[in-house]
Structures are given as structure tokens and as C-alpha cells.
C-alpha positions as CSV (number, residue, x, y, z in Angstrom):
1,X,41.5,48.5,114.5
2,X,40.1,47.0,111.6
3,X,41.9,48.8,109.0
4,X,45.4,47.8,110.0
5,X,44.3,44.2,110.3
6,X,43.1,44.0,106.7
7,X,46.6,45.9,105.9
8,X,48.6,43.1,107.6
9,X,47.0,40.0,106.4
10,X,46.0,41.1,103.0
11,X,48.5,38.8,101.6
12,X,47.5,35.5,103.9
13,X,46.6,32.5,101.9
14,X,44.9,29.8,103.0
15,X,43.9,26.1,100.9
16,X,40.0,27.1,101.4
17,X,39.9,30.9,101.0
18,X,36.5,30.8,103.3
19,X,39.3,30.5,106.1
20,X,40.8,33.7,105.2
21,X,37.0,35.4,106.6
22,X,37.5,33.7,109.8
23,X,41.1,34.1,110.3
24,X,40.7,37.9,110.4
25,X,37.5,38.2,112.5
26,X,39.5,35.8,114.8
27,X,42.7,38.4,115.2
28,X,40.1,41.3,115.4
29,X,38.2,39.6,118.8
30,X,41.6,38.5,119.9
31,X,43.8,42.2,119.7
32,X,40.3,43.6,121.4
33,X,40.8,41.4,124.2
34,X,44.7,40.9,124.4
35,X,45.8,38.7,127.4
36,X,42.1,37.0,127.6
37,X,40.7,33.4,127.1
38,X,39.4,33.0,123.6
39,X,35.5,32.5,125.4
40,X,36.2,36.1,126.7
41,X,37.3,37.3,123.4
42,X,35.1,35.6,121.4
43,X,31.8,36.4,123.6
44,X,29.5,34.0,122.7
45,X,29.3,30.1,122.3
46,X,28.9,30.5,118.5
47,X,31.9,33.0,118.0
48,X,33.7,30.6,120.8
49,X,33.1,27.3,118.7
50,X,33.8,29.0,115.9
51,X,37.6,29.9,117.2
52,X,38.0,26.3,118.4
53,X,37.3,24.6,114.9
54,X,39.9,27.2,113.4
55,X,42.8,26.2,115.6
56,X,41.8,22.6,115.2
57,X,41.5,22.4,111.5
58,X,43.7,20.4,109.6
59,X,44.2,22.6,106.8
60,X,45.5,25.4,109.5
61,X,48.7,25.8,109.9
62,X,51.3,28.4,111.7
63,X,52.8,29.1,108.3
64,X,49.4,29.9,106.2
65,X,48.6,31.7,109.7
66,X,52.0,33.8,109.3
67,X,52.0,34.1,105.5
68,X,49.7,37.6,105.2
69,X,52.4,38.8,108.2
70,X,55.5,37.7,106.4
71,X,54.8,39.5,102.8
72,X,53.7,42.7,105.4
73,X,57.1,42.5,107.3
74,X,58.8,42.3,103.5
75,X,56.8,45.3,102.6
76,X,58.3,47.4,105.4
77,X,62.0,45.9,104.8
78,X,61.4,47.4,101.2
79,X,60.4,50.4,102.3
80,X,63.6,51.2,104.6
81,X,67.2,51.9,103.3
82,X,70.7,50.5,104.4
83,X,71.2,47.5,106.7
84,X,68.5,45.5,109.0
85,X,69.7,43.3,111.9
86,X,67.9,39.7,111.7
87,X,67.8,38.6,115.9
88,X,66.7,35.1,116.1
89,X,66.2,33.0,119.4
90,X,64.9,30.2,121.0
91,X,61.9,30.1,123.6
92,X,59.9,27.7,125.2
93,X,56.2,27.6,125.9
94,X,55.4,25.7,129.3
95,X,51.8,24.0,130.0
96,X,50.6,22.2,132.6
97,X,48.3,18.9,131.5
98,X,46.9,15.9,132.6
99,X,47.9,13.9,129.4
100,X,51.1,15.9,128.2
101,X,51.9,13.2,125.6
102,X,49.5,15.5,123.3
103,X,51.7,18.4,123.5
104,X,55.2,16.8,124.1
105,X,58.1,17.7,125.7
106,X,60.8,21.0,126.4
107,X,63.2,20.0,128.8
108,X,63.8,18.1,132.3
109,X,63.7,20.2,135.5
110,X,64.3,19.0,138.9
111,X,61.5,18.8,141.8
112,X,63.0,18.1,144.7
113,X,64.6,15.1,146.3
114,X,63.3,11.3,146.9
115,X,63.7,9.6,150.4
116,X,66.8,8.5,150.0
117,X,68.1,12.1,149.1
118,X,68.7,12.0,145.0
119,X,67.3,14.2,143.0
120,X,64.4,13.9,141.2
121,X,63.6,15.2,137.4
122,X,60.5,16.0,135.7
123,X,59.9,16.6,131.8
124,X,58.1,19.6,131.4
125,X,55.1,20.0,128.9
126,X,55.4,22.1,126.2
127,X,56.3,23.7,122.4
128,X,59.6,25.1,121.3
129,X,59.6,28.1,119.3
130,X,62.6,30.0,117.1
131,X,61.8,33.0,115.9
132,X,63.6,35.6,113.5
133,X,62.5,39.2,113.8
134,X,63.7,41.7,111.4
135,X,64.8,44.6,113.4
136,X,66.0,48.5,111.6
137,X,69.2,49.8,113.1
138,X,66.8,52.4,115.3
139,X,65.5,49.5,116.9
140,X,62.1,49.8,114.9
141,X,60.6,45.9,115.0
142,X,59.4,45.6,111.3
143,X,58.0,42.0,111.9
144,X,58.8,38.6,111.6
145,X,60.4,36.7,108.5
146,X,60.8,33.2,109.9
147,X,59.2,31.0,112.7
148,X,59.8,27.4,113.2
149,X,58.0,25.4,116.3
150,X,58.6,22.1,117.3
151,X,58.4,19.4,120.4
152,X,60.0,16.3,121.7
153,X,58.5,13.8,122.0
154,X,60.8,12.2,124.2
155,X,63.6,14.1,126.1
156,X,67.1,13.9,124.9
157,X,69.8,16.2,127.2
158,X,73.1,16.9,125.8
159,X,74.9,15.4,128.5
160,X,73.5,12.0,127.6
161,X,74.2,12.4,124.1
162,X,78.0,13.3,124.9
163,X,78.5,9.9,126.5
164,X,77.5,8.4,123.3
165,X,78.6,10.2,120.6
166,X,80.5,13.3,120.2
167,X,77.5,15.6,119.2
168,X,80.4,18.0,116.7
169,X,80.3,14.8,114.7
170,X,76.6,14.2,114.3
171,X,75.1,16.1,111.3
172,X,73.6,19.4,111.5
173,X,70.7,17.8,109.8
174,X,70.0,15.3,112.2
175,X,70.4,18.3,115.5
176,X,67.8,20.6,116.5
177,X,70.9,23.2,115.4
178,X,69.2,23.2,111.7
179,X,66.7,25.7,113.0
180,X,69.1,28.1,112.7
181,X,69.7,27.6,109.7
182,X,66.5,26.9,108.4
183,X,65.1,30.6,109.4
184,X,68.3,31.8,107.3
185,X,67.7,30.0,104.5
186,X,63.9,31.2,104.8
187,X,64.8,34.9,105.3
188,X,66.7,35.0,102.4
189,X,64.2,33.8,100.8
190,X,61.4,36.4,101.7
191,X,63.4,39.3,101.7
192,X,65.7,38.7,98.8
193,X,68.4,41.2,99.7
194,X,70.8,39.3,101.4
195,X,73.3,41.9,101.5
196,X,71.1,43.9,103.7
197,X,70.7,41.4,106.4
198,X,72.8,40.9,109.7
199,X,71.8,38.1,111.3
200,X,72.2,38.7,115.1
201,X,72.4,34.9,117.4
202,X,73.4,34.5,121.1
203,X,75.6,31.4,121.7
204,X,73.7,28.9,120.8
205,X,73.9,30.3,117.3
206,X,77.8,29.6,117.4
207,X,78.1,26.6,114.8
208,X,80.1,26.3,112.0
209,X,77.3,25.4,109.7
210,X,75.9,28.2,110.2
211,X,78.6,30.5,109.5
212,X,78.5,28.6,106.6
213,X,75.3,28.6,105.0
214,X,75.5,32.4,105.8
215,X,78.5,32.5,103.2
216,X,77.1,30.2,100.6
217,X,73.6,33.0,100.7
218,X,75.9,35.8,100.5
219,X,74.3,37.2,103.7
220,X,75.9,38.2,106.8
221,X,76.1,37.2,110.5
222,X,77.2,38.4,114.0
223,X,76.8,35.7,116.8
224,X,78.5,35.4,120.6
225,X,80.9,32.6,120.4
226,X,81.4,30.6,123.0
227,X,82.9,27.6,121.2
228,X,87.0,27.5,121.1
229,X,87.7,26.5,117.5
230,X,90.9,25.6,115.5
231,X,92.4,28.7,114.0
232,X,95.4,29.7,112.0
233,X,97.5,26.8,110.7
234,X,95.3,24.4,112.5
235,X,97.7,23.9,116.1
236,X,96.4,26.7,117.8
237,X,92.8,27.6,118.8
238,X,91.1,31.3,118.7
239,X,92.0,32.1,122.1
240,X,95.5,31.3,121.3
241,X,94.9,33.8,118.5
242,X,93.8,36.6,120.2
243,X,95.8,36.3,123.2
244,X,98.3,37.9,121.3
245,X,96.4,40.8,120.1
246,X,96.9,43.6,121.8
247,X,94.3,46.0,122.8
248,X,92.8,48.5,120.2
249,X,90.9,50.7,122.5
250,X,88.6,51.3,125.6
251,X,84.7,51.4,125.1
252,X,82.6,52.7,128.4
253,X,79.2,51.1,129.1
254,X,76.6,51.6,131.5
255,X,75.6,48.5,133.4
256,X,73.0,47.6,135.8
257,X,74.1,45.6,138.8
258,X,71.4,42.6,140.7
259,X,70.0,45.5,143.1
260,X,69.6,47.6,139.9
261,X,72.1,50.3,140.4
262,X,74.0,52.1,137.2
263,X,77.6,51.9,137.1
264,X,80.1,52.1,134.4
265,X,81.8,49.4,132.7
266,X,85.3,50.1,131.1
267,X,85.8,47.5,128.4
268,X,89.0,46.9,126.2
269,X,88.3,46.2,123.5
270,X,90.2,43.6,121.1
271,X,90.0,42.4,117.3
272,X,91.3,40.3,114.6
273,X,91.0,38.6,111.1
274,X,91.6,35.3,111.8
275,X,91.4,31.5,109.4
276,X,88.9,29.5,111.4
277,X,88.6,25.9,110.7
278,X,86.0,23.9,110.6
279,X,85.3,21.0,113.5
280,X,88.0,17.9,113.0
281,X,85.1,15.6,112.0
282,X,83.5,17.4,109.6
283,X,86.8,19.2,107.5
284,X,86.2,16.9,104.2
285,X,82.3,18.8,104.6
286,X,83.0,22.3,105.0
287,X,85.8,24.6,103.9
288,X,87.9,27.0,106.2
289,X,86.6,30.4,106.6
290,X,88.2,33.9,107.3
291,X,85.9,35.3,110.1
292,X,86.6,38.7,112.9
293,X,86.6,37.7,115.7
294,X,86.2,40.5,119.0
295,X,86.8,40.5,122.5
296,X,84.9,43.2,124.6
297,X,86.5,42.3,128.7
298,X,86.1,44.2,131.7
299,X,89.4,43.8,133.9
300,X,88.4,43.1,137.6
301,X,85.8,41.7,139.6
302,X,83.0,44.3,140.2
303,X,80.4,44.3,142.8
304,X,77.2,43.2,142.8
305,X,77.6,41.4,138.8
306,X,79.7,39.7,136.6
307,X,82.1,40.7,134.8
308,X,81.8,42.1,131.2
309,X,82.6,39.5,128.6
310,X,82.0,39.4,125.1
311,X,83.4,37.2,122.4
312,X,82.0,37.8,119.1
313,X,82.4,36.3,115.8
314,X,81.3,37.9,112.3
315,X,82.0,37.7,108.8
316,X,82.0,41.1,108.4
317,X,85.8,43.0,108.3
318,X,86.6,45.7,110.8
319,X,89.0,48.4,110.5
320,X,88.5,50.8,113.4
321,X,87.6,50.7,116.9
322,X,84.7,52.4,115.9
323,X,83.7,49.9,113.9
324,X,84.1,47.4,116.3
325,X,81.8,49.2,118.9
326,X,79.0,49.3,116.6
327,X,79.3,45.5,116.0
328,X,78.8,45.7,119.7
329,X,75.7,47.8,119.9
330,X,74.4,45.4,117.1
331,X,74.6,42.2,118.9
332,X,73.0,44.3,122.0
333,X,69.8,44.3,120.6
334,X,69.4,40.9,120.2
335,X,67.3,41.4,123.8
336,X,64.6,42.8,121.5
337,X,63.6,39.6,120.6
338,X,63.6,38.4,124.5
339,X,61.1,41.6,124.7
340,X,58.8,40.0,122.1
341,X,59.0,37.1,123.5
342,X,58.1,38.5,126.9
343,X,55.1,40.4,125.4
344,X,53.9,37.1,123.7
345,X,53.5,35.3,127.5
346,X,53.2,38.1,130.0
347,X,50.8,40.3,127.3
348,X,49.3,37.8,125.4
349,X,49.4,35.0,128.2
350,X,50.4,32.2,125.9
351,X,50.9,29.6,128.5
352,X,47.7,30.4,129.6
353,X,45.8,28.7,127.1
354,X,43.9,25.4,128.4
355,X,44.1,24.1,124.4
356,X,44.8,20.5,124.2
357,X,47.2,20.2,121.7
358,X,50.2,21.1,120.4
359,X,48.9,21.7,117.1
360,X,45.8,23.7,118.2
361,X,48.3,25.7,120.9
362,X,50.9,26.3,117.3
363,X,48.5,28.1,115.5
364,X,46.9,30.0,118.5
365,X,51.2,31.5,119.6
366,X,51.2,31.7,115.7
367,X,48.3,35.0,115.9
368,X,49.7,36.0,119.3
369,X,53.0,36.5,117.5
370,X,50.9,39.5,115.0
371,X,49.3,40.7,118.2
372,X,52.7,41.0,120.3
373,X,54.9,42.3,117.3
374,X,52.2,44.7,116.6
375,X,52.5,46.5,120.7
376,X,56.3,46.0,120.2
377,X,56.5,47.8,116.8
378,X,54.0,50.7,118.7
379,X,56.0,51.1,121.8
380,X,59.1,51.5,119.5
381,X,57.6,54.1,117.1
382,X,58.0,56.7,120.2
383,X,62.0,55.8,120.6
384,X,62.6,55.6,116.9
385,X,63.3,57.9,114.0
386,X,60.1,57.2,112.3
387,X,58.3,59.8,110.2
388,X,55.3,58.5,110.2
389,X,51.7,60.9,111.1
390,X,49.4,59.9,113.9
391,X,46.7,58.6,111.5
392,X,49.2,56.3,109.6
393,X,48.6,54.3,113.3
394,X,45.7,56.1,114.8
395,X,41.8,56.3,112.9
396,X,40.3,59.6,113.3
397,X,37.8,58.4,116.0
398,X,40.8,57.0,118.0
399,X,42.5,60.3,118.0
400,X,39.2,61.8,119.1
401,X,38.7,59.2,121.8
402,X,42.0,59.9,123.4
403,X,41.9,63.5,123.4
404,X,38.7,63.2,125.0
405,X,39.5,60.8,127.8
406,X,42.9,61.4,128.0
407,X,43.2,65.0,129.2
408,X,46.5,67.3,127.8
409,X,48.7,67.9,130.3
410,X,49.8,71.7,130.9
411,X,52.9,71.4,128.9
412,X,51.2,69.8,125.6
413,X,49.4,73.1,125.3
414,X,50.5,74.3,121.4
415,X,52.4,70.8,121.0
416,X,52.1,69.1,117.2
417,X,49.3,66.3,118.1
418,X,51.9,63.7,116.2
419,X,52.7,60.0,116.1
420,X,54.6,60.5,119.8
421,X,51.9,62.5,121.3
422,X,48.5,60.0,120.7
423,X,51.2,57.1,121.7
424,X,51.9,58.4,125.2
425,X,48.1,58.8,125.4
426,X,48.0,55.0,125.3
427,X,50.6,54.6,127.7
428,X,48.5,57.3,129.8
429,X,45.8,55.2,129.2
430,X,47.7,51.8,130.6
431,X,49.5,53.7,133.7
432,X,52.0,55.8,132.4
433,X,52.3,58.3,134.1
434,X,54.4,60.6,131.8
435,X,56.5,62.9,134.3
436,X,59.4,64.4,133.2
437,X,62.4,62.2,134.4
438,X,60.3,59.0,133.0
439,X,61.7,56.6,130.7
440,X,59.9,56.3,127.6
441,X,56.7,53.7,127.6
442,X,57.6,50.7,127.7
443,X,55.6,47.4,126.2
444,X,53.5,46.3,129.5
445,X,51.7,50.4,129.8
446,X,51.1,50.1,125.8
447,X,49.3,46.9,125.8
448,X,47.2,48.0,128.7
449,X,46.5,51.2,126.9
450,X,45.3,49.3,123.7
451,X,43.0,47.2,125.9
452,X,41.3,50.2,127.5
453,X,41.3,52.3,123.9
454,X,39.6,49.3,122.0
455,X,37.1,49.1,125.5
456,X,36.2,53.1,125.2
457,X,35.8,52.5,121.3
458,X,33.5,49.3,121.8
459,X,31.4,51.2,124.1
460,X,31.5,54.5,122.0
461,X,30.1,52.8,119.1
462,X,27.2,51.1,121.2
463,X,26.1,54.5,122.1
464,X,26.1,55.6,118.8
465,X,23.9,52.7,117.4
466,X,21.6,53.2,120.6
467,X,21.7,56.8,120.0
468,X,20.1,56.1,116.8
């Protein structure tokens, strides 16, 4: 446990290096104890106050927090070949507080209805977080490479700001839009191969500066439109455009419908260089770009969902429907970053934590984020192509912990004892029960698994310095 913590944060740095000591003995007691409050991680009052003065500090933040993280996630991006997909999203962090002006504000619900029958709204509590993970083409997480949080500190809805102002006209510096572009410009900057990176965004990702900024780094980007913008010679608009493209081929997909049964999807599939032009008020700002656009439709009205529709926009050309496809199995795993976000409040139990302030909750989802990327990237060694030995993850006394309370099975009898095999005896470990018609492990089985290893291996050890 230790050893891969002192891999992934050797290159932390901190204003007063006596904060690197504690930083790692705080993500040691925090991956033994994932999901638990900091007093059950930590143990003891002196450990506990210890962990509180960290979070609190002043010269703390989620970015000296993230640093050691970032160079490790640049050391695996070096170490693959070919293309890496770059998912970002947005998430939100809810808390519940007596004095939520500490924290600030994500966005309005409603609760109910007054007396006289309107609705009523309430501004929830909490930090915003947009994350950028860099992802292999296997679907191997290799970490993160840009985080940005934020809060409101007084709500602001979009429908409001339409009746003043037409928000296309406000700068992107002025929007919570930059984000996007921010974590661009700061990817590029940690990995330095821009060429390499596709940079994967659901639609709120579709804006013009960000298509952009992409161009002017000399990176590349693939993002669901959902925006219908001037195209051509500037009196027709993309839809117009690709209504008269005629279909280039059929793609079959399998789909889940809101019971949960699999059906197939047929999709036509649809493409098209097309000039894109920027929005009227900003045309002096930004030039006109040459951008593929695709369409991926399902004909019909199935049963039980929705329809299949896809509208994509890339900078990158395509030239076959081949090509096209595997644009669309690209922008599919964008969910992996909705999984690592799910692990960082259902594992880690992020909203859980009674801190009092947004600063002091930044810098606590700041080390969750190394926990959960660090279950994700194990649950997705087993799925992936990765050559890597059992004791590149595993320490010898792991290995001989889970052989010992994990009992083979009938069928591993003769099997290589490799990176797959000690993973599924975490799994094991957290639930999984490993029959033959099982999907592989999935996040919720590995994290329980780690839980129970690191409990065997605490106890082992006692027994050893009792023993002696």
C-alpha cells in the first residue's frame, strides 16, 4: 500500500516541504479506510487533529494536493503509444449545512408548493467540480491532468440571464464555459503532445471557443453538439447542411431499455466536412472553422427508450464509415468519467463529509480523486490489454494474503497467478462472485475488496509484531 503511494506522489510539491510528510500519511489512513469519516480513518484524536489542520491550512491547496498525481498521470501518458482520449465533465458536490454561505451555492431545485399553489425553489449547498481524465483507447484510466472547482456564491440560472442579455454575446471569459477551456489549455500543458490528445465533451462542451482554442494548441477535440450554428456561406445552418447528406452506412448497437432489457439499435449513420461559422456577435473575435460534423439516428420510435441520436462535431477528417464508427465508440466512453465520478461519492462518500468549508471540503475531494482514480484504473486493468505482472500492483505479502483467504476455485487449478487472477481475488473479496456468465468486476466489488485486503493486512501485521 505504501509503495504505490510514495510512487504516485513523489513529484508533489508543497510551499513548506514538512507538508509533504503529512500529505502522504494522510492518503495512506484514508485508501485504508475508503468510504470512512476521517476520525475513523485517522484513529485517534492526534492523527484526527492532525488531518483537520491539513485541510484547513492556508498554504493547501487542491492543486499542490494534485501536483505529485498530475506528473504520475504524465508519466503513464509517456509511457503508452498512439492516441489518448481527454473526457472532461462537470459534477456537483451536494451538502447539507446550517450556515451554507461557507460553502456556497450549485443550483436551484424545487421543494414543493406554497399555499397558494406556486412552486417553491431552494439553492442547494455545495462545490462544482470539472475534471479531465486521460483515458488509453482500451479504456485504461491513466489519471487526471486537470481539475478545476468552484462555487456560487449567489445563484445565477440561464433562463434569467437570457432575459437580459443574450448569453452567445457575453465573453467566454466572463462564463463559467472558460472551464473548458482552461483544463485544455492545462492539459496541453502537462502532457506536451498535443497531437496525441482527443478531447472527449458532452454538450455542454459544444462552444465555439472551444473549438477554437483546441485549433490555436494544435490539439484535437470530439464533442456532442447540440447547438445549430451558421454553416456554409453563412444563410444556412448545420442541419440545413446535413439534411442533404445522404446516408453513408448502417452501424448496429446494443441498447439497454428503462427495465434493463438488450435490444438492438440500427443507426444510419451520416457525415460531412462542413465551414462552420462562428456566433453573429462574436465574428470580428474568432475565425471560421472547417469542422466534421456526424449524425448517428435511429428511425422509429422504440419501446421502452428514446430514440438514438447523436450529433457530433470534430476537427478531425473522416473518410470511411469506419472511421466514423470509431469517432462514435470514442465519444462513448466519455461515461468513464461519470464512473469516476460515481466512485468519488458512492466509494469515497464525498458528500458525506461534515467539513465546514468549501475550502477545507476542496482539498479533502482533491485526495479522494487519487483514491477513486486509483480503484477505477484497478478495475480496468482486468478489461484492458495491459501487460503488466501481479506484483507491478500487488506486494508479495498481498499476493500471499489473498491466496490464503481467498481460496482457488476448481478451474484456477494450473492457471498463470497474473495481474487478472490476484484482481478478481479482490473482487472475490468485495462480493464477486466470479461465475462463469459474470460480467467482469466492476468498481463498487473492487473497492470493497481493497477495504477487506488492507483490514486482513492490518491485522496480519499486528500478529506478527505480537508474535514477536
Amino acid at each position: 500500500m505504501t509503495s504505490w503511494i510514495d510512487e504516485e506522489l513523489v513529484g508533489c510539491e508543497f510551499r513548506d516541504a514538512r507538508l509533504v510528510k503529512r500529505f502522504k500519511t494522510l492518503v495512506e489512513q484514508l485508501s485504508q479506510a475508503i468510504g470512512e469519516t476521517i476520525p475513523m480513518a485517522c484513529q485517534d484524536w492526534a492523527s484526527t487533529k492532525a488531518a483537520y489542520r491539513f485541510f484547513s491550512n492556508d498554504r493547501v491547496d487542491e492543486q499542490e494536493i494534485l501536483s505529485g498525481h498530475f506528473q504520475a498521470s504524465r508519466d503513464r501518458f509517456n509511457a503508452t503509444d498512439g492516441l489518448v482520449l481527454v473526457l472532461h465533465d462537470t459534477t456537483a458536490f451536494s451538502f447539507q449545512r446550517d450556515e451554507p454561505g461557507e460553502i456556497g451555492a450549485t443550483f436551484k431545485v424545487n421543494s414543493g408548493k406554497d399555499k397558494a399553489g406556486r412552486l417553491r425553489q431552494h439553492t442547494v449547498c455545495g462545490i462544482l467540480m470539472h475534471s479531465s481524465l486521460i483515458v488509453t483507447l482500451e479504456g485504461l484510466p491513466l489519471g487526471l491532468c486537470a481539475i478545476k472547482f468552484w462555487t456560487r456564491k449567489q445563484f445565477k440560472g440561464t433562463n434569467a440571464l437570457k432575459k437580459r442579455i443574450n448569453p452567445t454575446r457575453v465573453p467566454i471569459e466572463e462564463k463559467e464555459s472558460i472551464r473548458w477551456i482552461d483544463n485544455i489549455q492545462q492539459a496541453t500543458n502537462l502532457l506536451q503532445a498535443p497531437e496525441r490528445c482527443i478531447h472527449i465533451g458532452d454538450r455542454e462542451g459544444d462552444i465555439y471557443e472551444l473549438f477554437c482554442a483546441a485549433q490555436e494548441v494544435q490539439t484535437h477535440f470530439l464533442v456532442r453538439t447540440c447547438v445549430d450554428r451558421l454553416a456554409g456561406d453563412g444563410t444556412r445552418t448545420i442541419s440545413a447542411e446535413m439534411d442533404a447528406v445522404e446516408v453513408k452506412g448502417l452501424h448496429r448497437v446494443e441498447v439497454r431499455d428503462r427495465t434493463g432489457d438488450v435490444s438492438e439499435a440500427l443507426l444510419e449513420i451520416r457525415y460531412s466536412r462542413i465551414r462552420v461559422l462562428p456566433p453573429i456577435g462574436k465574428q470580428n473575435r474568432y475565425p471560421e472553422l472547417t469542422l466534421t460534423v456526424i449524425y448517428a439516428q435511429e428511425n422509429g420510435t422504440p419501446e421502452g427508450r428514446d430514440p438514438i441520436d447523436w450529433k457530433l462535431i470534430t476537427d478531425l477528417p473522416i473518410n470511411s464509415n469506419e472511421q466514423a464508427i470509431q469517432k462514435l465508440h470514442w465519444y462513448a466512453s466519455r461515461w468513464k468519467i461519470e464512473t469516476f465520478h460515481k466512485i468519488l461519492k458512492s466509494g469515497c462518500k464525498a458528500e458525506e463529509s461534515k467539513l465546514r468549508t468549501a475550502d477545507r471540503l476542496v482539498n479533502l475531494i482533491a485526495v479522494f480523486c487519487i483514491l477513486s482514480w486509483r480503484i477505477f484504473w484497478m478495475t480496468m486493468l482486468n478489461r484492458s490489454s495491459s501487460r503488466m505482472t501481479a506484483h507491478s500492483v500487488f506486494s508479495e505479502t498481498e499476493c500471499q494474503l489473498l491466496d490464503q483467504f481467498v481460496p482457488d476455485r476448481p478451474k484456477d487449478v494450473g492457471v498463470i497467478r497474473s495481474l487478472s487472477f490476484y484482481i478478481i481475488k479482490v473482487a472475490r473479496l468485495g462480493g464477486y462472485l466470479a461465475r462463469a456468465n459474470d460480467p467482469p468486476p466492476g468498481n463498487t466489488v473492487m473497492w470493497r475488496g481493497l477495504c477487506r485486503l488492507t483490514d486482513i493486512e492490518l491485522g496480519f501485521n499486528a500478529a506478527k509484531v505480537v508474535g514477536n
